[in-house]
C-alpha positions as CSV (number, residue, x, y, z in Angstrom):
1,X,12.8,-25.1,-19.8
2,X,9.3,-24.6,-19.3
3,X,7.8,-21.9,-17.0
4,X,4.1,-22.0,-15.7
5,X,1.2,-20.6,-17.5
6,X,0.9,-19.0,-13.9
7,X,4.4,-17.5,-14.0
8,X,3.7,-16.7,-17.7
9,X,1.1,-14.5,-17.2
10,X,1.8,-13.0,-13.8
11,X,3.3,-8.9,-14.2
12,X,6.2,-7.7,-12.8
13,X,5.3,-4.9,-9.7
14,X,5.6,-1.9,-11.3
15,X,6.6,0.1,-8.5
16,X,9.2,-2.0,-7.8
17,X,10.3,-1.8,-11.1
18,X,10.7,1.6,-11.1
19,X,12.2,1.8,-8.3
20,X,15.1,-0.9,-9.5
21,X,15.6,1.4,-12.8
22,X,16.1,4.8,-10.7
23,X,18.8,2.9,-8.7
24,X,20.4,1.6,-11.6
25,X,20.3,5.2,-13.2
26,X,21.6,6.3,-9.8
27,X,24.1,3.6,-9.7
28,X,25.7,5.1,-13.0
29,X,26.0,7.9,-11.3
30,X,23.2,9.8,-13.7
31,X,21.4,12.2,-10.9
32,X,17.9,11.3,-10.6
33,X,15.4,12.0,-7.9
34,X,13.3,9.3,-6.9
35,X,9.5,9.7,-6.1
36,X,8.5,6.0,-6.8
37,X,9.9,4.0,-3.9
38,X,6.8,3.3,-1.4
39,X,9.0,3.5,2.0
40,X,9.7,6.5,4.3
41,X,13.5,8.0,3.8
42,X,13.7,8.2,7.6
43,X,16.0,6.0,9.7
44,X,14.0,3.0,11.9
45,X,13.8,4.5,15.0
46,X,16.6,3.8,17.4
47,X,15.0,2.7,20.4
48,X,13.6,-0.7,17.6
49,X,17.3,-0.8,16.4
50,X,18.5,-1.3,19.9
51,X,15.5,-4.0,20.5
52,X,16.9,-6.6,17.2
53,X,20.8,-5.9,18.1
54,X,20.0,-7.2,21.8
55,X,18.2,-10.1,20.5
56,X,21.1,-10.5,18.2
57,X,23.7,-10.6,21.4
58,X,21.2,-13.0,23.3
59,X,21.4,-15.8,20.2
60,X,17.9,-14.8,19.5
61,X,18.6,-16.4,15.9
62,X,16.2,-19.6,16.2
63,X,13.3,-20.7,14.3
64,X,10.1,-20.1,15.8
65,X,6.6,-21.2,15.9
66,X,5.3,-20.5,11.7
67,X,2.5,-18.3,13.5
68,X,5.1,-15.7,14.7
69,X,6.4,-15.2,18.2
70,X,3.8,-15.2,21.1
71,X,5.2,-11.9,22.2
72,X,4.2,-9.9,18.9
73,X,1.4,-11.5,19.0
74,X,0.0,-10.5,21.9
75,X,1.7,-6.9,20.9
76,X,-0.1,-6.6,17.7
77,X,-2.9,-7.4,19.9
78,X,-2.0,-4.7,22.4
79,X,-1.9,-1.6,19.1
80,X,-5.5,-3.0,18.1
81,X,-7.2,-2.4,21.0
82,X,-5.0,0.9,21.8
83,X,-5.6,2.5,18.2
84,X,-9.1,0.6,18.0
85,X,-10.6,-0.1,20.6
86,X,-10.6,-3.8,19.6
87,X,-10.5,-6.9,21.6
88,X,-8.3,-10.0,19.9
89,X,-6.9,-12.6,20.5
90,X,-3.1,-13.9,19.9
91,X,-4.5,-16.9,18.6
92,X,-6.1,-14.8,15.8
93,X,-2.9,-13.2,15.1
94,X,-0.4,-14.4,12.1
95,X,2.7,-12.8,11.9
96,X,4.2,-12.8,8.5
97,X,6.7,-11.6,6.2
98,X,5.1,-8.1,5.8
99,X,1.7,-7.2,4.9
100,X,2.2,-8.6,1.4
101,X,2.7,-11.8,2.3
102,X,0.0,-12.0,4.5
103,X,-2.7,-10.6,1.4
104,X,-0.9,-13.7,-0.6
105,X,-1.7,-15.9,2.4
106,X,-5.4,-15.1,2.7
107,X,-6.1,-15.3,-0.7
108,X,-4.4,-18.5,-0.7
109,X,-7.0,-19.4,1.8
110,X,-9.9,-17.8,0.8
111,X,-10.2,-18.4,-2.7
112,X,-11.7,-21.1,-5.2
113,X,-10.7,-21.0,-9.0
114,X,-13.1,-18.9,-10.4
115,X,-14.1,-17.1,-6.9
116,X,-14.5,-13.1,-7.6
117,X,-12.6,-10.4,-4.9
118,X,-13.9,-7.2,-5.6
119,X,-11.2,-4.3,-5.8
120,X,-12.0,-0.5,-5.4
121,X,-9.6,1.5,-8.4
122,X,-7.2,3.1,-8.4
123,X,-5.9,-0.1,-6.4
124,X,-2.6,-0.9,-5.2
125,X,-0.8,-2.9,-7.9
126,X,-0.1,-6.1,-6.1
127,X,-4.2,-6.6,-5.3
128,X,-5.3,-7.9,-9.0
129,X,-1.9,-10.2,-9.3
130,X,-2.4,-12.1,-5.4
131,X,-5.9,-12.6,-6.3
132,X,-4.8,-14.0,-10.0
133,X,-2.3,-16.6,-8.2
134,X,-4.8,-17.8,-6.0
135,X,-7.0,-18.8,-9.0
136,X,-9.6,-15.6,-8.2
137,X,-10.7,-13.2,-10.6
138,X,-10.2,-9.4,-9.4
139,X,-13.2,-7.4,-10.3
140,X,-12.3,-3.7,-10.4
141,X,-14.6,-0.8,-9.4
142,X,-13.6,2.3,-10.4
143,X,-13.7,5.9,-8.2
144,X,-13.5,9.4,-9.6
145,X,-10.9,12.0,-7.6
146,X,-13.9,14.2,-7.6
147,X,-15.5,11.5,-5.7
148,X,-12.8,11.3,-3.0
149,X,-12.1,8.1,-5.3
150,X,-15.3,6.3,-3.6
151,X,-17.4,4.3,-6.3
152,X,-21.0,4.7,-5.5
153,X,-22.3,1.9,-3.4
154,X,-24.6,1.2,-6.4
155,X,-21.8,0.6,-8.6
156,X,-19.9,-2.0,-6.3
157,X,-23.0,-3.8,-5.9
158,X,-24.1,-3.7,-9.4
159,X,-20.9,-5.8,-10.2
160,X,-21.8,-8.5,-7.4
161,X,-22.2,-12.3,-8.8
162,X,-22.7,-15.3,-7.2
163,X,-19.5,-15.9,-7.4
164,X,-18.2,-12.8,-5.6
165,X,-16.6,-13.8,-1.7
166,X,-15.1,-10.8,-0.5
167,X,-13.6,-7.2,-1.6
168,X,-10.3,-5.5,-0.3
169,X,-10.2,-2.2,1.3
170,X,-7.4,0.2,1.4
171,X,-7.3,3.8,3.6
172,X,-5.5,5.7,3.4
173,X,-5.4,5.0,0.1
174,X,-1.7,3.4,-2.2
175,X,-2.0,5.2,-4.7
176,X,-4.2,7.8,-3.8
177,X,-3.4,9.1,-0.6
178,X,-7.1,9.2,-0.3
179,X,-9.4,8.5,3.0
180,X,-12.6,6.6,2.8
181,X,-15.5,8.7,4.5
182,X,-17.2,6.8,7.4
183,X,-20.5,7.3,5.4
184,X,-18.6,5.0,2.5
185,X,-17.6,2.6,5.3
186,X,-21.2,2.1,6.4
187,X,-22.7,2.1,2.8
188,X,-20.1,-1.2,1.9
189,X,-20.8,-3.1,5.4
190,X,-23.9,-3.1,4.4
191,X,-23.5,-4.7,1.3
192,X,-21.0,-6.8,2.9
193,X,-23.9,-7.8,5.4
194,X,-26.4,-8.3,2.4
195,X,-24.2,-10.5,0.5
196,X,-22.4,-12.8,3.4
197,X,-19.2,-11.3,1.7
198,X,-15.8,-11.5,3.8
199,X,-13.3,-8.4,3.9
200,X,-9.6,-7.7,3.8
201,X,-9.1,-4.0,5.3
202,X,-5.6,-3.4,4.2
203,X,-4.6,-1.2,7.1
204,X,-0.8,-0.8,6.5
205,X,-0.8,3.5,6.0
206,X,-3.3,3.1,9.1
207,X,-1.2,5.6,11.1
208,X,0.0,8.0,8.2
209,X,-3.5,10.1,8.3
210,X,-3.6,14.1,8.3
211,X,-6.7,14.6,9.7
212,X,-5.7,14.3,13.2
213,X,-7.7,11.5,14.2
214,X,-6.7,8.0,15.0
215,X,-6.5,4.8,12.6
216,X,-10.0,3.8,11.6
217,X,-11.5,0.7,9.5
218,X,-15.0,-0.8,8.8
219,X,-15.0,-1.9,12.1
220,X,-14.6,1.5,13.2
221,X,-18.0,2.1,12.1
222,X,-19.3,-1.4,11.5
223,X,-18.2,-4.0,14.5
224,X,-20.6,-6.2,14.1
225,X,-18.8,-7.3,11.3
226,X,-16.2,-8.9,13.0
227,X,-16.2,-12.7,11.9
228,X,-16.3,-11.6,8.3
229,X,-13.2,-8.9,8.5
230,X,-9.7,-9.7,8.2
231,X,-7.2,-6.9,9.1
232,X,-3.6,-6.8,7.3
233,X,-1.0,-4.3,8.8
234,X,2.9,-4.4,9.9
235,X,5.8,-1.9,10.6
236,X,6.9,-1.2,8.0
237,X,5.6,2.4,6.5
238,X,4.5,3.5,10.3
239,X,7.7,3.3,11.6
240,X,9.7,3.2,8.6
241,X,10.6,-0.6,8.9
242,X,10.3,-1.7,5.2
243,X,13.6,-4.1,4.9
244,X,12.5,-5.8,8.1
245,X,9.5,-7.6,6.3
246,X,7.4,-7.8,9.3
247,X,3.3,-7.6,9.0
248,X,0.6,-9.9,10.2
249,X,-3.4,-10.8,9.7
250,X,-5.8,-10.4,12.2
251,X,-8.9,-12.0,12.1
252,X,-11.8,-15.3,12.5
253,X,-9.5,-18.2,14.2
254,X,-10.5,-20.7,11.7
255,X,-8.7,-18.3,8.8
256,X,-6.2,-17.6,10.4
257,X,-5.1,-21.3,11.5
258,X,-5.7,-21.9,7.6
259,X,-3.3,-19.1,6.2
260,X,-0.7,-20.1,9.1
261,X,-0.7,-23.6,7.8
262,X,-0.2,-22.3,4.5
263,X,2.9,-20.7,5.7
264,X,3.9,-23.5,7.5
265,X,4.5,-25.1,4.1
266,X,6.4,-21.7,2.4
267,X,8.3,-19.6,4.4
268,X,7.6,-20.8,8.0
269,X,8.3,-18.0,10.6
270,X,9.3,-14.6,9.4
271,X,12.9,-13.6,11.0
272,X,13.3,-14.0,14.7
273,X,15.5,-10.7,16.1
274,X,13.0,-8.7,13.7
275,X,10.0,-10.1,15.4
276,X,11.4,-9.2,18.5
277,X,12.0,-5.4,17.3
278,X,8.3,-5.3,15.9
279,X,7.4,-6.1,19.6
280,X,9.6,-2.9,20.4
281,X,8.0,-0.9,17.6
282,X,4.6,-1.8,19.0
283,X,4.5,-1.7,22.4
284,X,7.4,1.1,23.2
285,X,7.2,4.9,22.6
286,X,4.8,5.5,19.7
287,X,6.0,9.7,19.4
288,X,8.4,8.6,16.2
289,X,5.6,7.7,14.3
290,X,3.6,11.0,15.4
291,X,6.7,13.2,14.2
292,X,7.5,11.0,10.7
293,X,3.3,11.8,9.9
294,X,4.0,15.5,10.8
295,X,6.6,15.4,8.4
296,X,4.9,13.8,5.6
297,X,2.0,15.9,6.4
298,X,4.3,19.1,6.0
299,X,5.7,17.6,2.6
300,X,2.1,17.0,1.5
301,X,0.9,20.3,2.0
302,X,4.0,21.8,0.3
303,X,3.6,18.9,-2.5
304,X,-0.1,19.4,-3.4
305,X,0.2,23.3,-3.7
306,X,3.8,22.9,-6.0
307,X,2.2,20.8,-8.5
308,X,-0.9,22.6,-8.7
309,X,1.1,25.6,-10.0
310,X,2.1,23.4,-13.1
311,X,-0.2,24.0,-15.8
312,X,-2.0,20.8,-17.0
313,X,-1.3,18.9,-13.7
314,X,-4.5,18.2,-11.9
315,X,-3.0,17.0,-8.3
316,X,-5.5,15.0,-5.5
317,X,-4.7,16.1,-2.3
318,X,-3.4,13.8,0.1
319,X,-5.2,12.6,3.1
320,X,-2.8,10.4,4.4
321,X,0.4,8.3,3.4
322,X,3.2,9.4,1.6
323,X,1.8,9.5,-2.1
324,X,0.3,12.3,-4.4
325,X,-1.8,11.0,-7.3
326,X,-1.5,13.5,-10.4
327,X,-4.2,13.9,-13.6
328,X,-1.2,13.9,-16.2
329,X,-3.7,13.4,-19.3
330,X,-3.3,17.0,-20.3
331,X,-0.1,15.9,-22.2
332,X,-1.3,12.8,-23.5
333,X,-1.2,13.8,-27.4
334,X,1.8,15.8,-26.9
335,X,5.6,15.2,-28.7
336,X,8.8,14.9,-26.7
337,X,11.9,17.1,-28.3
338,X,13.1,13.4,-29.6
339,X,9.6,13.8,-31.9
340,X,8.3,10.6,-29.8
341,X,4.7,10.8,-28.8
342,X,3.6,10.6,-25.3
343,X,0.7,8.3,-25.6
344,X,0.1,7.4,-21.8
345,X,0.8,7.0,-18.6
346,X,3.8,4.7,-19.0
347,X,5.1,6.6,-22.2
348,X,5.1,9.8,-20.1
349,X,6.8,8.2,-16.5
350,X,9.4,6.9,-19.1
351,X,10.1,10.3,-20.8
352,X,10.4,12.1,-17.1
353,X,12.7,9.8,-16.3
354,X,14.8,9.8,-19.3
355,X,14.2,13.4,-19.7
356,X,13.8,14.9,-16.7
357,X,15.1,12.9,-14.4
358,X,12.6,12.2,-12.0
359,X,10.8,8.8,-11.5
360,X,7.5,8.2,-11.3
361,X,4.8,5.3,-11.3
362,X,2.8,5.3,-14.3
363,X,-1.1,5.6,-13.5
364,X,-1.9,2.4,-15.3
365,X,-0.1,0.1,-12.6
366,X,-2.5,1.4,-10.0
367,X,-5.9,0.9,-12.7
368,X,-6.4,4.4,-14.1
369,X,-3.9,5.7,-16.6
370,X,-4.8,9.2,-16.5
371,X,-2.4,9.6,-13.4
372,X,0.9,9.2,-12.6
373,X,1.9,8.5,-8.6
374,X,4.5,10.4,-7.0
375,X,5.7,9.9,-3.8
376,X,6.9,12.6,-1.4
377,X,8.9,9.9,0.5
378,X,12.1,13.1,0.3
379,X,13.0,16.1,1.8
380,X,11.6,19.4,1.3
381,X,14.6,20.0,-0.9
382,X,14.1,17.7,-3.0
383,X,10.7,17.8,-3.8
384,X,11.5,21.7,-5.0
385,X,13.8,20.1,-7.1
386,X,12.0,17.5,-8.5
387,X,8.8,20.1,-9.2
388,X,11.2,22.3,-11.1
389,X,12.4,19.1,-13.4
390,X,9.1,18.2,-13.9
391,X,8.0,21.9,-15.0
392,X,11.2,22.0,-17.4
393,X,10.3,18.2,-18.7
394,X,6.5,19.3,-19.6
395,X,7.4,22.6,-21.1
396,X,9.5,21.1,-23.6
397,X,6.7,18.5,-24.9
398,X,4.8,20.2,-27.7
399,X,1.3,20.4,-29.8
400,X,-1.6,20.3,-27.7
């Protein structure tokens, strides 16, 4: 049988990838600590357990209106203007089968064959692939961790055609753990502004930041934008919600009426009890989500310092999330006790894992291969153990 040309030449996610393999490994019962799944190791909170099991007793199993329930709709509403200070409205709300599905949706919408989306590296690896499938050609501008990975304004509108319509914007940052500066945030609007662009502000880790302050975006500093922003978000990594596949877009009517009947035709209405414990998530006690970014804050700390005391690792301190990016290139060159030689990013996250027994997300993925991401996603416990692996596993490669 013949597959697509589309099918043919789309990637599999390489976190999720990972991810699968550590299982398997752990399945086998070979003991191997995993720092590549993107998805907090806490428990959903109970009191948005308690919300899906009532809907579950009151035959809250139904489908419902493609767009989402009316209800999280107007609660998704509700945490914008509460974390914002933004005023939407549920008809400019589509709730969707997490955040990924609505970035699929809008490029669906969005996008021409040959239409250019702008994406700032390192990226998250599904950005490039959902712009691909919708016939769009990602254009990747690459930041420097001495940078705070922010290109320079110059370089982002250097690589501007007239085929360009929009760029995506992540913070804090998948892979990097990395804020963007409100300076950075005003320097793009106004290219945005210049060059009638449109923007998807990927705000899922919007609540995971260690600076103390509340979620921001480029309409933090830039409202006027408004009818050319689209905001993607969902419960999942705020209140560790990932298996519930709940997100949503927020954004101009007339896109989202376009992506909605998109869905319409695909997946209809994301799941029906879960909507109704995203309403819970969202409009009921938010101090679960204040203790799980204490933690993670905690592990980051504890994360950034550990790995800097491995010599040839060159961490980036996190910001925000639960990921640590790592400068790993110091080994590139170097032989494994096999006599295999560790050429990459890939070739190295493959010998950890076989070696040492810890997974990781090779650099590449993400759009610079000097790095490897690690997630501190675990216990303190376990990220002492999984530093120690990875000082035994890079001790033993030799040559310089």
């Amino acid at each position: 049988m013949k597959l697509s040309e589309r099918i043919r030449r789309l990637k599999p996610s390489a976190t999720l990838a990972v991810d699968a393999k550590a299982k398997a490994l752990r399945a086998q019962g070979v003991d191997v600590v995993n720092l590549s799944a993107g998805e907090p190791d806490f428990d959903t909170p109970e009191h948005i357990r308690e919300a899906a099991k009532r809907a579950l007793d009151e035959g809250f199993t139904r489908y419902l209106p493609a767009a989402g329930l009316p209800e999280l709709r107007e609660a998704v509403c509700f945490r914008l203007k509460e974390d914002y200070g933004l005023e939407y409205r549920p008809q400019e709300v589509l709730v969707t089968c997490g955040a990924k599905q609505a970035l699929y949706n809008l490029a669906q919408a969005l996008l021409d064959p040959g239409d250019e989306v702008l994406i700032l590296s390192p990226y998250w690896v599904s950005y490039p692939p959902i712009v691909e499938l919708a016939g769009g050609v990602p254009v990747i501008v690459p930041g420097q961790p001495e940078k705070n990975f922010e290109p320079d304004p110059g370089e982002i509108e250097a690589r501007i055609t007239a085929r360009t319509r929009g760029i995506i914007l992540n913070s804090p940052s998948n892979p990097t753990g990395c804020l963007y500066s409100r300076e950075f945030l005003s320097a793009v609007a106004e290219i945005v502004q210049a060059y009638d662009l449109w923007v998807i502000s990927d705000d899922i880790y919007d609540r995971l930041r260690f600076d103390g302050r509340g979620p921001e975006n480029i309409l933090s500093v830039a409202p006027d934008l408004r009818e050319r922003v689209i905001l993607v978000n969902g419960v999942s990594k705020a209140y560790a919600m990932t298996g519930w596949r709940i997100g949503w877009s927020v954004g101009p009517e007339e896109v989202i009426r376009a992506a909605a009947k998109l869905q319409g035709q695909s997946t209809s209405n994301a799941t029906a009890f879960a909507q109704k414990a995203a309403v819970a998530a969202l409009t009921g006690p938010q101090d679960c989500v204040k203790a799980m970014c204490r933690a993670f804050a905690e592990r980051a700390a504890f994360f950034y310092q550990a790995l800097s005391g491995i010599p040839g690792v060159k961490p980036v301190r996190p910001q925000g999330t639960f990921y640590l990016f790592a400068d790993f290139s110091e080994f590139y060159g170097r032989r494994a006790p096999s006599g295999e030689e560790i050429q990459d990013s890939v070739s190295l996250a493959e010998y950890l894992l076989e070696e040492g027994r810890v997974a990781t997300v090779p650099g590449v993925a993400f759009g610079d291969d000097r790095f490897l991401r690690l997630s501190f996603a675990q216990g303190l416990e376990t990220l002492r153990e999984a530093v120690s692996r990875l000082r035994e596993a890079l001790s033993r490669l030799e040559g310089a």
